[in-house]
N, C-alpha and C positions, 0 to 999 in steps of 0.2 A: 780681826780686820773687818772693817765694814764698806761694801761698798756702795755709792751713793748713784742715783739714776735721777736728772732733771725728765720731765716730764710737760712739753710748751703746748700750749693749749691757747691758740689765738679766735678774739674777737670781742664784741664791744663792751663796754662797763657793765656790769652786772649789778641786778638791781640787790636791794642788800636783803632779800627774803635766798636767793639764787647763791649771794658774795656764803649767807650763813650754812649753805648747804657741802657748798665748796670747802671751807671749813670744817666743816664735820667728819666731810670726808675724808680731807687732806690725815684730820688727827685721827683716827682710827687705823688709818694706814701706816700711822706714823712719822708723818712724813709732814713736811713746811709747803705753807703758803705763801708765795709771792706775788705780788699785784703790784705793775706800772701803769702809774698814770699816765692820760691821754685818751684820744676820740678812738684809737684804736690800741685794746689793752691784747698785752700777752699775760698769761697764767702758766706760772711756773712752779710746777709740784715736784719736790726734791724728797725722793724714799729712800730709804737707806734699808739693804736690803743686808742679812747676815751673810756671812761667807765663811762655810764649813774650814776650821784649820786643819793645818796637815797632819797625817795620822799615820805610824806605823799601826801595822795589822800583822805580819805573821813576818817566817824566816824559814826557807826551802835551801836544802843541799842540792848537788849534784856533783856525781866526780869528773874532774879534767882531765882528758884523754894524755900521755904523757909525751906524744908530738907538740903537745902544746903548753907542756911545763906540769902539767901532774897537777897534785896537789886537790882540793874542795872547793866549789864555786860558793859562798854563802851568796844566796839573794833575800835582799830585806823588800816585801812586799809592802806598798802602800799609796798615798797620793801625796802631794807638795813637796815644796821645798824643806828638808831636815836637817839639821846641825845632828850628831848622835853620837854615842861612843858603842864600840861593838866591843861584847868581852869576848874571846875567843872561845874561852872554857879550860886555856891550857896555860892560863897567865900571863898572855900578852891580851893586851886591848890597841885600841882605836879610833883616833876622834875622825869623823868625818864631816860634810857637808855635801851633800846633792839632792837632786829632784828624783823621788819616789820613783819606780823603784831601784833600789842603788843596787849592784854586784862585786863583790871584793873575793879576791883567792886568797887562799891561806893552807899555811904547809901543816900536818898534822903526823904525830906519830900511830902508828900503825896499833892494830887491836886495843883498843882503848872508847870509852866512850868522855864522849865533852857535853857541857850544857853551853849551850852560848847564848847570848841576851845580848840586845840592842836597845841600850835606853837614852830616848830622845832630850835636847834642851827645848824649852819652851820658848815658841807655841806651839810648836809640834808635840802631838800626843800622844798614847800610847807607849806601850814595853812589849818588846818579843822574846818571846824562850821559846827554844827547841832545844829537841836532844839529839847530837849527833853520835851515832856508833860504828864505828871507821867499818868494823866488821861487815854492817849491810851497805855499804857500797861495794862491797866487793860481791854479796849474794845477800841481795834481799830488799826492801822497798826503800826508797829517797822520798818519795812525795806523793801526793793524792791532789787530783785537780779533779774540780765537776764542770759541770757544762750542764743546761738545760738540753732534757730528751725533747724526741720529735713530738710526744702526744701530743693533742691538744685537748681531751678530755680532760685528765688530770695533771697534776703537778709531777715531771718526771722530772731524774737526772741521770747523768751518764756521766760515771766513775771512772777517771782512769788511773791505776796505779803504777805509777815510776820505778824501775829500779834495773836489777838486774840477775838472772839463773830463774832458774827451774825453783818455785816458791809453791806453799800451801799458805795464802793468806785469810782470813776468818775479816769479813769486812761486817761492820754494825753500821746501821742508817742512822742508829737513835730513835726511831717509834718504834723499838721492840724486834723487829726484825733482825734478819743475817744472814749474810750469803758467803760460802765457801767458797774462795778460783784458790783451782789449782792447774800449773803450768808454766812457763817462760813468762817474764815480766817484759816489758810491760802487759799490761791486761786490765780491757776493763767492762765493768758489769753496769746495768741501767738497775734503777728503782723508781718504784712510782710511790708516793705518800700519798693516805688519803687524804689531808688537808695541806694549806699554806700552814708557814709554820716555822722557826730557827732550830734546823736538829745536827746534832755532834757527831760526825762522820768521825769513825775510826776504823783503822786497817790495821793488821796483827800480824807480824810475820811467824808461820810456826819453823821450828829448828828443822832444817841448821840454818834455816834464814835468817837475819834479822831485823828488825824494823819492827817500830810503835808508831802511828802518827796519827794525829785528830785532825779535825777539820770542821771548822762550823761554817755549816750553810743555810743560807735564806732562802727560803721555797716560798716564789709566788704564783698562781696560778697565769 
């Protein structure tokens, strides 16, 4: 989808050394020149400017309290409007339609793990996979969110990991680093990188927790 931006720019005929500048400009920017005749012209520059489509990006659990029916929240993290099918991982699927990010419950059996994938129709882009293991909802991480730290020297963030019980989890930033929390979930630890830079956040639940989950983040200063 492309969308288009007039541009009115009024005042008198332009002599044709000034009309060829306008021109030049116009086409570099990509964009159309229009000129009405008369003692007073308007110029009208029409750009057509791209417009990112919609995009899944990832897929977070979390469990539903059972005052409110039980069961796993799937949320499909992203932007725009999606057409998508969700496979569950347990051999039902899903055709849906909503604006990013969408949330669906779904009933699961108990000690088992599921892959679930959410693959979008076009123009919506992207595929998500996660792996859900019914197991760490009950003791051990659901998810990893970042947030930009306070510094302002460097590029920090601040980790928080989701879940639930008394965990030892082993977290990787991706430039080599790692940091052990251990204690009640949620929990979360800061990192500073020394450069900008896209690095693969993962958290590791050790037993009897359970939970794997990645995370990639953009660090800019």
């Amino acid at each position: 989808m492309r969308r288009v931006t007039f541009l009115l720019l009024a005042g008198p005929h332009p002599r044709s050394r000034r009309l060829d500048s306008l021109r030049s400009l116009a086409a570099a920017a990509g964009a159309c020149l229009f000129l009405a005749s008369g003692a007073s012209l308007f110029i009208g520059i029409a750009v057509a400017a791209a417009q990112s489509p919609p995009r899944i990006t990832r897929i977070e659990f979390s469990p539903v309290p059972d005052n409110e029916g039980g069961g796993i929240l799937i949320s499909l993290l992203g932007s725009g409007q999606c057409a998508y099918t969700m496979d569950f991982g347990d051999g039902k699927t899903e055709r849906r339609s909503a604006a990013l990010p969408d949330r669906v419950r779904h009933e699961y059996a108990p000690d088992r793990q599921y892959l679930v994938v959410a693959t979008p129709d076009s123009p919506c882009e992207g595929v998500a996979r996660a792996q859900l293991d019914i197991r760490a909802i009950e003791r051990g991480i659901w998810r990893v969110s970042v947030e930009p730290g306070p510094a302002t020297d460097a590029p920090e963030i601040i980790a928080t990991i989701e879940g639930r019980g008394a965990c030892a989890v082993m977290l990787s930033f991706g430039d080599g680093k790692q940091q052990k929390i251990e204690g009640t979930l949620p929990a979360k630890a800061s990192h500073t990188y020394e450069k900008p830079g896209t690095y693969e956040l993962h958290a590791v639940a050790a037993e009897p927790c359970r939970g794997d989950v990645r995370l990639n983040v953009d660090v800019r200063r």
